[in-house]
C-alpha positions in Angstrom: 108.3 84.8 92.5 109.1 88.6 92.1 105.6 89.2 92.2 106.2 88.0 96.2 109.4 90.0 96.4 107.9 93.3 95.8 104.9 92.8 97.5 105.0 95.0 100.8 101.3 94.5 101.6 102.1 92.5 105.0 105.7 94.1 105.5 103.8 96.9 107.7 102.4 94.3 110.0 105.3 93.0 110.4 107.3 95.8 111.0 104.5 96.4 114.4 104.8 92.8 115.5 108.3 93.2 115.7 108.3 96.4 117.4 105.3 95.5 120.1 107.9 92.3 120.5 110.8 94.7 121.3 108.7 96.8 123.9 107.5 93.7 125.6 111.1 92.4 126.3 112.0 95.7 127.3 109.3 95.9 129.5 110.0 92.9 131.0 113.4 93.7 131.5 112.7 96.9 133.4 109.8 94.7 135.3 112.5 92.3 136.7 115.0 94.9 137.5 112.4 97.3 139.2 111.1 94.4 141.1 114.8 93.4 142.6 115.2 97.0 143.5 112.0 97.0 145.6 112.9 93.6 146.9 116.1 94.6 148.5 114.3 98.3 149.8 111.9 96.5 151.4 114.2 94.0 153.4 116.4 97.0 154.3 113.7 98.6 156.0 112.3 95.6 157.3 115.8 95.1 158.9 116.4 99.0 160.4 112.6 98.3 161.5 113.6 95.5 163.6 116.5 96.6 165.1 115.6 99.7 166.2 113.7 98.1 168.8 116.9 96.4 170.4 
């Protein structure tokens, strides 16, 4: 059992897996939020577009 304990072969591994994890959710986060923000640009101009014809 200590022979498992102090073994830090895999621990690097690890240590990337959770840190690719970390960027993907943050990534994803800033996908979500930057696609709202484009959402509600695009029907603002869609909406100054169509009334400036009126």
């Amino acid at each position: 059992m200590r022979e498992l304990w102090k073994d830090t072969e895999g621990l690097t591994t690890v240590e990337y897996a959770l840190l690719l994890a970390l960027v993907v959710v943050a990534g994803i986060a800033a996908w979500q939020g930057l696609g709202t923000q484009v959402g509600t640009t695009v029907n603002a101009s869609s909406g100054t577009i169509a009334n400036a014809g009126t």
